[in-house]
PyMOL Python script that loads the backbone (N, CA, C, O; Angstrom):
from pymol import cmd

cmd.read_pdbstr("""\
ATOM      1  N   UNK A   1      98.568 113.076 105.839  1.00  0.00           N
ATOM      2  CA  UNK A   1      98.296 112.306 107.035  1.00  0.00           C
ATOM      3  C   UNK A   1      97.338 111.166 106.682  1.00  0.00           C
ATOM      4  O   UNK A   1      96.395 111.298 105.902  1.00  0.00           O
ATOM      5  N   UNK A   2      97.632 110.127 107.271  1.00  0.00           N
ATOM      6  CA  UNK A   2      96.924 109.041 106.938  1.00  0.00           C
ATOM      7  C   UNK A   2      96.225 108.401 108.203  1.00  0.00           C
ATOM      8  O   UNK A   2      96.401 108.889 109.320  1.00  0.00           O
ATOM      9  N   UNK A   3      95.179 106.951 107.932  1.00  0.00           N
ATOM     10  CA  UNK A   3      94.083 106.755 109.505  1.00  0.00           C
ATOM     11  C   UNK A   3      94.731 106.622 110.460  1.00  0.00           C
ATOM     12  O   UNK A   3      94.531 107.199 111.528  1.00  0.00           O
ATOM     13  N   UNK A   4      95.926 105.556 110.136  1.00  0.00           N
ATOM     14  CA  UNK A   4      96.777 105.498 111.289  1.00  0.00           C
ATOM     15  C   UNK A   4      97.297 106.182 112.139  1.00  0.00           C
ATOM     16  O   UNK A   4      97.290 105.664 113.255  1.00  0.00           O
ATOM     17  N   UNK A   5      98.001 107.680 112.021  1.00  0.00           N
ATOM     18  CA  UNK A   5      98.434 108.730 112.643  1.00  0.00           C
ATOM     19  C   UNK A   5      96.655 109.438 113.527  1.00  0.00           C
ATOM     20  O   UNK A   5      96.139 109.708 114.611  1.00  0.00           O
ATOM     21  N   UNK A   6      96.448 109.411 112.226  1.00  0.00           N
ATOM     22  CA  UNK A   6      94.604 110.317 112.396  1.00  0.00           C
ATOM     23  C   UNK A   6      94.322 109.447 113.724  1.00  0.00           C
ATOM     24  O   UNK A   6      94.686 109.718 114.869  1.00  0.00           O
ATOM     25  N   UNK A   7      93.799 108.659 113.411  1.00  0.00           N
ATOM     26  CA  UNK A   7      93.686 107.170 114.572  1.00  0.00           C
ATOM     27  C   UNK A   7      94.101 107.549 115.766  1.00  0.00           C
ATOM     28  O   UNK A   7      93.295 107.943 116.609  1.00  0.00           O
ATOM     29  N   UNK A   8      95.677 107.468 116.047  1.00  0.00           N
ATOM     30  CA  UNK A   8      96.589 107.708 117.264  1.00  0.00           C
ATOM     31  C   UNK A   8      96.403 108.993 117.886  1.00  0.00           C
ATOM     32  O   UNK A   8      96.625 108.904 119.094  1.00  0.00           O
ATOM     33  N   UNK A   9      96.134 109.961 117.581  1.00  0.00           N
ATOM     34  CA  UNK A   9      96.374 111.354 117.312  1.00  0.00           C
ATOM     35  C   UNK A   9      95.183 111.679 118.394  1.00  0.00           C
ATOM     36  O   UNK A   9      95.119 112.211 119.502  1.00  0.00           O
ATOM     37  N   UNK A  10      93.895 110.810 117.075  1.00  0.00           N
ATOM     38  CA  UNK A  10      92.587 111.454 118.303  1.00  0.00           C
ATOM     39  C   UNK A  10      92.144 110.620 119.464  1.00  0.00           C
ATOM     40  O   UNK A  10      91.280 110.891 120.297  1.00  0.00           O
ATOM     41  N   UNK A  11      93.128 109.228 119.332  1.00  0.00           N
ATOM     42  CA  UNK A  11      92.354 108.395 120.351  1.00  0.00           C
ATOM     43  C   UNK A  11      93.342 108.824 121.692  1.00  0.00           C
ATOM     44  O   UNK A  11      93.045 108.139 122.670  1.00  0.00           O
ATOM     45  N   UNK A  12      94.375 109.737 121.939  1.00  0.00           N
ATOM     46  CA  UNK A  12      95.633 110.107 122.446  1.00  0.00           C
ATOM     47  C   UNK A  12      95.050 111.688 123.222  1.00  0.00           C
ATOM     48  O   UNK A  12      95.410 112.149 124.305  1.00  0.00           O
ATOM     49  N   UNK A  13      94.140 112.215 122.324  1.00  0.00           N
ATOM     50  CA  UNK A  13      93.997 113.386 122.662  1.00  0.00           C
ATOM     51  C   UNK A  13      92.774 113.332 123.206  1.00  0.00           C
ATOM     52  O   UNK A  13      92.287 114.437 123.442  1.00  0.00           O
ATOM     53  N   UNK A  14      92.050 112.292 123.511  1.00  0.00           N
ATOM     54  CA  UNK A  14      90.646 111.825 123.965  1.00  0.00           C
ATOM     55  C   UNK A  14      90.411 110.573 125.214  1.00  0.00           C
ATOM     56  O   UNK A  14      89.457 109.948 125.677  1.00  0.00           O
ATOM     57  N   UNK A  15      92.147 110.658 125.460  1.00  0.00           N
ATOM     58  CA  UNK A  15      92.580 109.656 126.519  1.00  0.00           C
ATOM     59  C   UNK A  15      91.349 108.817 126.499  1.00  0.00           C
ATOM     60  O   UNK A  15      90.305 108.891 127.147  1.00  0.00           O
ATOM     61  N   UNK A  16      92.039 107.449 124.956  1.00  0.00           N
ATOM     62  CA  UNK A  16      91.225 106.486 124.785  1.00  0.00           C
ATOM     63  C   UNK A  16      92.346 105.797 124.810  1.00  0.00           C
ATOM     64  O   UNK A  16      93.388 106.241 124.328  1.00  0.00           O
ATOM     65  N   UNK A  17      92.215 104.230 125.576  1.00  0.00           N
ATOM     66  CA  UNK A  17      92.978 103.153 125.441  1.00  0.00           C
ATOM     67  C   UNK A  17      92.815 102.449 124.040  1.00  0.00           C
ATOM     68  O   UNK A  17      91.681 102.554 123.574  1.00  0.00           O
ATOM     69  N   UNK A  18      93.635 101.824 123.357  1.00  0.00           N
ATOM     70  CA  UNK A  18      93.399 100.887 122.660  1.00  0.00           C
ATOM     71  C   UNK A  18      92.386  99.857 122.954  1.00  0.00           C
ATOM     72  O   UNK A  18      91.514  99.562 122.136  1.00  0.00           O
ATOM     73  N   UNK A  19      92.474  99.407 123.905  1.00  0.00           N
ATOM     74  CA  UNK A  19      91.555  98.237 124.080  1.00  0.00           C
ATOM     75  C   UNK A  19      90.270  98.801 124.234  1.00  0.00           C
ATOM     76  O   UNK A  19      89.333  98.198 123.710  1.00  0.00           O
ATOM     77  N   UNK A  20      89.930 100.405 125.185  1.00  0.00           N
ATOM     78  CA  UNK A  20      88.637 100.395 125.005  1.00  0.00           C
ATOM     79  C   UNK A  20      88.146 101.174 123.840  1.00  0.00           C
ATOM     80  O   UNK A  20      86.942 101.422 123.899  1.00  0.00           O
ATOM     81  N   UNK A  21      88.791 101.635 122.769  1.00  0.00           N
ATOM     82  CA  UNK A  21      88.503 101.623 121.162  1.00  0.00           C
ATOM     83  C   UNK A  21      87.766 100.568 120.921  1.00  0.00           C
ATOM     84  O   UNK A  21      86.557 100.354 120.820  1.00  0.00           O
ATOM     85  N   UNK A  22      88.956  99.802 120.831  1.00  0.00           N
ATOM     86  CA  UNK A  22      88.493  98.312 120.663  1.00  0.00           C
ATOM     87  C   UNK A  22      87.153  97.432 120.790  1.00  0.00           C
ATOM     88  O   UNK A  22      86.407  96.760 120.078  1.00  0.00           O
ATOM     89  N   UNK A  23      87.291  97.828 122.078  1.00  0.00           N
ATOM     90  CA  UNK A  23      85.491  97.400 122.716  1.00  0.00           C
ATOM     91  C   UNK A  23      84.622  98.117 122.173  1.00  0.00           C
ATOM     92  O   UNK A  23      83.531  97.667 121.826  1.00  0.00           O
ATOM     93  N   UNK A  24      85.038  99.548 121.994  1.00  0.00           N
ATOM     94  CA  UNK A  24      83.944 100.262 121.189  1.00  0.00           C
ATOM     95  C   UNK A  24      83.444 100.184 120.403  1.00  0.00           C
ATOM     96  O   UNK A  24      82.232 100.376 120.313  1.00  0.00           O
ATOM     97  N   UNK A  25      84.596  99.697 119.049  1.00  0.00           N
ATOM     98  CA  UNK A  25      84.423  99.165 117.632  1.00  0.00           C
ATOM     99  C   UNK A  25      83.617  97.901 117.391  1.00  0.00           C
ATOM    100  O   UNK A  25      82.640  97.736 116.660  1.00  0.00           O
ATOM    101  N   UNK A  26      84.332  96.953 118.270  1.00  0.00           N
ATOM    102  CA  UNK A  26      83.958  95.659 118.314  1.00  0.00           C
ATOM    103  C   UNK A  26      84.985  94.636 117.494  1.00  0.00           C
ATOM    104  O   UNK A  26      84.583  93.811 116.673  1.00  0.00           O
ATOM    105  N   UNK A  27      86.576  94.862 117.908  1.00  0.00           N
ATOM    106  CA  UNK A  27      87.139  94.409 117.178  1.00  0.00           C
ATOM    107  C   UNK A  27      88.334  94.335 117.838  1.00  0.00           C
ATOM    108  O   UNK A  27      88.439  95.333 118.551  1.00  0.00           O
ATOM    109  N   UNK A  28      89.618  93.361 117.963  1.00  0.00           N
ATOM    110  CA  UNK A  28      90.407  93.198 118.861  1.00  0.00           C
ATOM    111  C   UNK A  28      91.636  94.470 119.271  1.00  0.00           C
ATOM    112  O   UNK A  28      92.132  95.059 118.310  1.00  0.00           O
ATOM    113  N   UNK A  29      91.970  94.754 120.299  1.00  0.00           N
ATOM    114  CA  UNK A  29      93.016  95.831 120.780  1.00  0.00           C
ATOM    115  C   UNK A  29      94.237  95.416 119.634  1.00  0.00           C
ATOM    116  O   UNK A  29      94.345  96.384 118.881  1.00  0.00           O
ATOM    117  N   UNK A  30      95.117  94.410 119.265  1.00  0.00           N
ATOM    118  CA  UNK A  30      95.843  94.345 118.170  1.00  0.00           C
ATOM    119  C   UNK A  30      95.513  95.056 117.074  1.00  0.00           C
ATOM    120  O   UNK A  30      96.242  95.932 116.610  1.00  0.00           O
ATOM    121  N   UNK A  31      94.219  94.671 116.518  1.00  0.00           N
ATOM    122  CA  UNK A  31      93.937  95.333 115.283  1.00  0.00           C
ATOM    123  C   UNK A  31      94.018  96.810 115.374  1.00  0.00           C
ATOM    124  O   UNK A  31      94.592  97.472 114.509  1.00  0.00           O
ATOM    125  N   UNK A  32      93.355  97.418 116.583  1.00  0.00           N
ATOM    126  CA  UNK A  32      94.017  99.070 116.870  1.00  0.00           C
ATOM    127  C   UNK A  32      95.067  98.835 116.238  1.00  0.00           C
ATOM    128  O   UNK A  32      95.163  98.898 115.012  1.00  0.00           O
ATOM    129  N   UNK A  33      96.044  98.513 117.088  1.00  0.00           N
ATOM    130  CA  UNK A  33      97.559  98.533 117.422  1.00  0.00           C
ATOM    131  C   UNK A  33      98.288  98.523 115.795  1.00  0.00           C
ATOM    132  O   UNK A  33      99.307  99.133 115.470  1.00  0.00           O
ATOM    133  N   UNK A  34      97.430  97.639 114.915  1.00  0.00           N
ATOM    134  CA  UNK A  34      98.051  97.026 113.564  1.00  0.00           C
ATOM    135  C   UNK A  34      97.643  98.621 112.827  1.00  0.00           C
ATOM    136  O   UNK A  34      98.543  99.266 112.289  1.00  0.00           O
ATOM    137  N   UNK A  35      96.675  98.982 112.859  1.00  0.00           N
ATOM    138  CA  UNK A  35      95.922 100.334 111.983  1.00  0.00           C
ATOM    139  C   UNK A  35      97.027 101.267 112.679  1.00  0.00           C
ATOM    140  O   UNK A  35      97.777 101.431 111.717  1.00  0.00           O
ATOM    141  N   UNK A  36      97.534 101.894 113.606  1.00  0.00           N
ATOM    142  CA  UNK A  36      97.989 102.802 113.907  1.00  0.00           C
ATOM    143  C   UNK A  36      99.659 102.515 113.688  1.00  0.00           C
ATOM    144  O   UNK A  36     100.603 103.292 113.542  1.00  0.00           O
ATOM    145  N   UNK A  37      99.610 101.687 113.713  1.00  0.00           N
ATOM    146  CA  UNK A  37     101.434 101.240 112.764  1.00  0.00           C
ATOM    147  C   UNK A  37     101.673 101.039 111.576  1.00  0.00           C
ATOM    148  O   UNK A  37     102.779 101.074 111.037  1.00  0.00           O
ATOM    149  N   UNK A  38     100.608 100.807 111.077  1.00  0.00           N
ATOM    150  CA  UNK A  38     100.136 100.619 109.834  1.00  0.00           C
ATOM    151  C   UNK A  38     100.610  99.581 109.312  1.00  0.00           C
ATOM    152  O   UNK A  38     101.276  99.615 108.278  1.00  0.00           O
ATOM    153  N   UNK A  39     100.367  98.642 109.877  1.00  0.00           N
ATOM    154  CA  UNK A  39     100.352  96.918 109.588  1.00  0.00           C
ATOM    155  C   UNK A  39      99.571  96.474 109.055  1.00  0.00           C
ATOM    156  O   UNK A  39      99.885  95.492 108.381  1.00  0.00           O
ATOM    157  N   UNK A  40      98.316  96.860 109.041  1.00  0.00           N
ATOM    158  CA  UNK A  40      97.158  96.917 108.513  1.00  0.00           C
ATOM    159  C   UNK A  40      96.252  97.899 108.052  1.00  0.00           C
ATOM    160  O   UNK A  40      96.574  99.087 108.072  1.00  0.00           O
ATOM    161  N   UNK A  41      94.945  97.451 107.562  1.00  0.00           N
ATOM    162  CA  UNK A  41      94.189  98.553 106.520  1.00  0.00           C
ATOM    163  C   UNK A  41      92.636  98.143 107.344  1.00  0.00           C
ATOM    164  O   UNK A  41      92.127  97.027 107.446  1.00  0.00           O
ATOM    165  N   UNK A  42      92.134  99.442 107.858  1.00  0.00           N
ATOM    166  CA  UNK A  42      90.986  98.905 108.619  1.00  0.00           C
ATOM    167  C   UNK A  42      89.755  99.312 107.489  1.00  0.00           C
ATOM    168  O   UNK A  42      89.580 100.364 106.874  1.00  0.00           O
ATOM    169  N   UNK A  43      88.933  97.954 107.478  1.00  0.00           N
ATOM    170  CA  UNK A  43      87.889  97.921 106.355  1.00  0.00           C
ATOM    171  C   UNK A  43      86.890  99.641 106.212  1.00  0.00           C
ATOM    172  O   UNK A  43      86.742 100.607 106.960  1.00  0.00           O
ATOM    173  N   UNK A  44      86.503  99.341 105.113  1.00  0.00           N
ATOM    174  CA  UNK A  44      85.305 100.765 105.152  1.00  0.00           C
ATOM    175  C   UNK A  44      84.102 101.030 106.147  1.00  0.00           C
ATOM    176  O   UNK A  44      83.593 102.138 106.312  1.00  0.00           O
ATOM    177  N   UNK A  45      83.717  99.874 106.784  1.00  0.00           N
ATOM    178  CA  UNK A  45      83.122 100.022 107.657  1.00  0.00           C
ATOM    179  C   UNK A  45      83.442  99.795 109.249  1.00  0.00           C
ATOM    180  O   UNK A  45      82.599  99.576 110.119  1.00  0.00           O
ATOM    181  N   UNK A  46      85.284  99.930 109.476  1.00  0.00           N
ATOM    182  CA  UNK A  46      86.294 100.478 110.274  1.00  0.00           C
ATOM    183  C   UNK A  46      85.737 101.903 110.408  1.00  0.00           C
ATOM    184  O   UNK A  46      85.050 102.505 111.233  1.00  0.00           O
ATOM    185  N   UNK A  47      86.386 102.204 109.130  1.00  0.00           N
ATOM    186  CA  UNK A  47      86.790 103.584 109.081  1.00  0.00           C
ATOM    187  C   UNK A  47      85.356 104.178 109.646  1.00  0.00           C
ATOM    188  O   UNK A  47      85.532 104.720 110.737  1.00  0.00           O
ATOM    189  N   UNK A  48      83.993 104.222 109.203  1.00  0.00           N
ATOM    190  CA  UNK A  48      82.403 104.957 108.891  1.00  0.00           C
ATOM    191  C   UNK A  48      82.525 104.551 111.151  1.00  0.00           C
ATOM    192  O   UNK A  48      82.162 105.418 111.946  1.00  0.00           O
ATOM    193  N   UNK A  49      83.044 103.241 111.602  1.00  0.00           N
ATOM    194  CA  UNK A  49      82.482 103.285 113.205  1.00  0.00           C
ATOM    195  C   UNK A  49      83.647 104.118 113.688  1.00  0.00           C
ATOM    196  O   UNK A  49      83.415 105.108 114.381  1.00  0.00           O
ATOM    197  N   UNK A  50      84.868 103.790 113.372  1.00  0.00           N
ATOM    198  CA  UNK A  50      86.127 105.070 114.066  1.00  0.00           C
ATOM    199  C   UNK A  50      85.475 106.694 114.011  1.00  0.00           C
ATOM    200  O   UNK A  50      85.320 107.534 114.898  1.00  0.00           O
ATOM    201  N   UNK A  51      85.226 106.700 112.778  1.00  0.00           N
ATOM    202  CA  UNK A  51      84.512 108.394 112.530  1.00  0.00           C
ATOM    203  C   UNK A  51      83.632 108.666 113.275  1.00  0.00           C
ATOM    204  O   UNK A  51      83.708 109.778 113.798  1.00  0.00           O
ATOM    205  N   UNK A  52      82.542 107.853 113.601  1.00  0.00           N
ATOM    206  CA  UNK A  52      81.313 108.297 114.538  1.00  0.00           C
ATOM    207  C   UNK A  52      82.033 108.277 115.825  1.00  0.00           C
ATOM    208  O   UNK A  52      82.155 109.332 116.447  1.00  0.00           O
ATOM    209  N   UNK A  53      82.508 107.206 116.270  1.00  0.00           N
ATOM    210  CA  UNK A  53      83.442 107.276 117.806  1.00  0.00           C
ATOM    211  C   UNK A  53      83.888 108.495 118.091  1.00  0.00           C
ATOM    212  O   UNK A  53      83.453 109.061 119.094  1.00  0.00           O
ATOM    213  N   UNK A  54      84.902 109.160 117.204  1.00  0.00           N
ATOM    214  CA  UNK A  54      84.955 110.321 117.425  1.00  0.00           C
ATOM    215  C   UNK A  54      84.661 111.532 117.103  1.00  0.00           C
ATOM    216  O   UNK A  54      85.235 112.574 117.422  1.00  0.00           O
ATOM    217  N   UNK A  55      83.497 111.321 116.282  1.00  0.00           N
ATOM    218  CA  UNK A  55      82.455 112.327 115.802  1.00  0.00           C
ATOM    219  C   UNK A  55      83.506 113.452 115.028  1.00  0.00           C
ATOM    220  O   UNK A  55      83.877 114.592 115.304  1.00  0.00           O
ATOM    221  N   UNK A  56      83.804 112.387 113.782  1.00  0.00           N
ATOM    222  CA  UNK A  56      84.526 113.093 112.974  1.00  0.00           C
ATOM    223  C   UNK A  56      84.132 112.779 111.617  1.00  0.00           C
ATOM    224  O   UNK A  56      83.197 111.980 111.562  1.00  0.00           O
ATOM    225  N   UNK A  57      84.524 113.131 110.655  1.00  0.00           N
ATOM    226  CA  UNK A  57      83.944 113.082 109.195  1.00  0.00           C
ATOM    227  C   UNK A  57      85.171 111.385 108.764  1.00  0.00           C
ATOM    228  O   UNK A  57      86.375 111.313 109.011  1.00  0.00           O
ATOM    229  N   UNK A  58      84.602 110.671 108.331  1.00  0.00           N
ATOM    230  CA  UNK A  58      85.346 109.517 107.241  1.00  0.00           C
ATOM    231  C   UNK A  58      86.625 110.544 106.258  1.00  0.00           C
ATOM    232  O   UNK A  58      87.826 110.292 106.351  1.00  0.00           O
ATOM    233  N   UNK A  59      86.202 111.424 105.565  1.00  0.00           N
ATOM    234  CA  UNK A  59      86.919 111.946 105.090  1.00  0.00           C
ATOM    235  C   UNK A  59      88.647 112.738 106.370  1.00  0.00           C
ATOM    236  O   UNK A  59      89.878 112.755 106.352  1.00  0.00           O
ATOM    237  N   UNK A  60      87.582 113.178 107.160  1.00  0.00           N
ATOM    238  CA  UNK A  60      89.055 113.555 108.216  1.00  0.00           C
ATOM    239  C   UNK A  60      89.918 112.278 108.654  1.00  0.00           C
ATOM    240  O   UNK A  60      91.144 112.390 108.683  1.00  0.00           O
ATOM    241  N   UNK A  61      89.331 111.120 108.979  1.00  0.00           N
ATOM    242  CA  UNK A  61      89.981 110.078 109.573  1.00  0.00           C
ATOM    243  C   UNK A  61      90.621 109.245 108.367  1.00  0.00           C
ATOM    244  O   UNK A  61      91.044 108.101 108.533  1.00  0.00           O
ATOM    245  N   UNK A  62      90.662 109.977 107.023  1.00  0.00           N
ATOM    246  CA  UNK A  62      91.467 109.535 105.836  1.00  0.00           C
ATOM    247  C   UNK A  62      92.330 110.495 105.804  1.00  0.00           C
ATOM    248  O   UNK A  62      93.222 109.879 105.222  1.00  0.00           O
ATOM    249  N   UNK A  63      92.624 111.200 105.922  1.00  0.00           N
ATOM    250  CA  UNK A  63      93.129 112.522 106.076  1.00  0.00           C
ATOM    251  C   UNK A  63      93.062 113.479 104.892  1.00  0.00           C
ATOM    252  O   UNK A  63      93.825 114.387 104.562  1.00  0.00           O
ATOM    253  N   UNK A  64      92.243 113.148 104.495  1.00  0.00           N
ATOM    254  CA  UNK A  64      91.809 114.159 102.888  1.00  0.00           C
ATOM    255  C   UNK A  64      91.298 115.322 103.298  1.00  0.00           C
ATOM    256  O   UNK A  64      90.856 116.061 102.418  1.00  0.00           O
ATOM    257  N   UNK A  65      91.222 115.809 104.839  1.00  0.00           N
ATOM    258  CA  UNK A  65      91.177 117.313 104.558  1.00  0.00           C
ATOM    259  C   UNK A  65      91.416 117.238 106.280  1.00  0.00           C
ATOM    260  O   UNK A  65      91.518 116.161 106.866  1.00  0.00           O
ATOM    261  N   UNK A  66      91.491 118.647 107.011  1.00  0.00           N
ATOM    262  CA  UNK A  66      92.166 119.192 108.212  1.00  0.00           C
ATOM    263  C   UNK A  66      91.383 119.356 109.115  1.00  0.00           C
ATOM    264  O   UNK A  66      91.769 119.804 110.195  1.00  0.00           O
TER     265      UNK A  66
END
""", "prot")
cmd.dss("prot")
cmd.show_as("cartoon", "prot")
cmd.util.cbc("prot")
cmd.orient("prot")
């Protein structure tokens, strides 16, 4: 499993919009949209604010472990 799915998965099961991710992160609702289709590659310090958002490990939101 990779961020993108990881991404969709918890922002889906935490009835989070894209856009207010977005606002959360500080970074446009597309770019969600691009990371979870995997159009794109969200930087390392993506990944370290997605993880705290959902108070998950960097390593889970890579999917290197369950």
């Amino acid at each position: 499993m990779d961020f993108g799915i990881r991404l969709k998965e918890l922002r889906k099961e935490r009835k989070v919009t894209q856009k207010e991710l977005a606002n959360a992160l500080g970074c446009s609702q597309s770019m969600v949209a691009q990371w979870e289709s995997h159009k794109n590659k969200p930087t390392e310090d993506f990944i370290v604010k997605t993880a705290k958002y959902f108070d998950v490990s960097t390593d889970y939101m890579l999917g290197l472990i369950d």
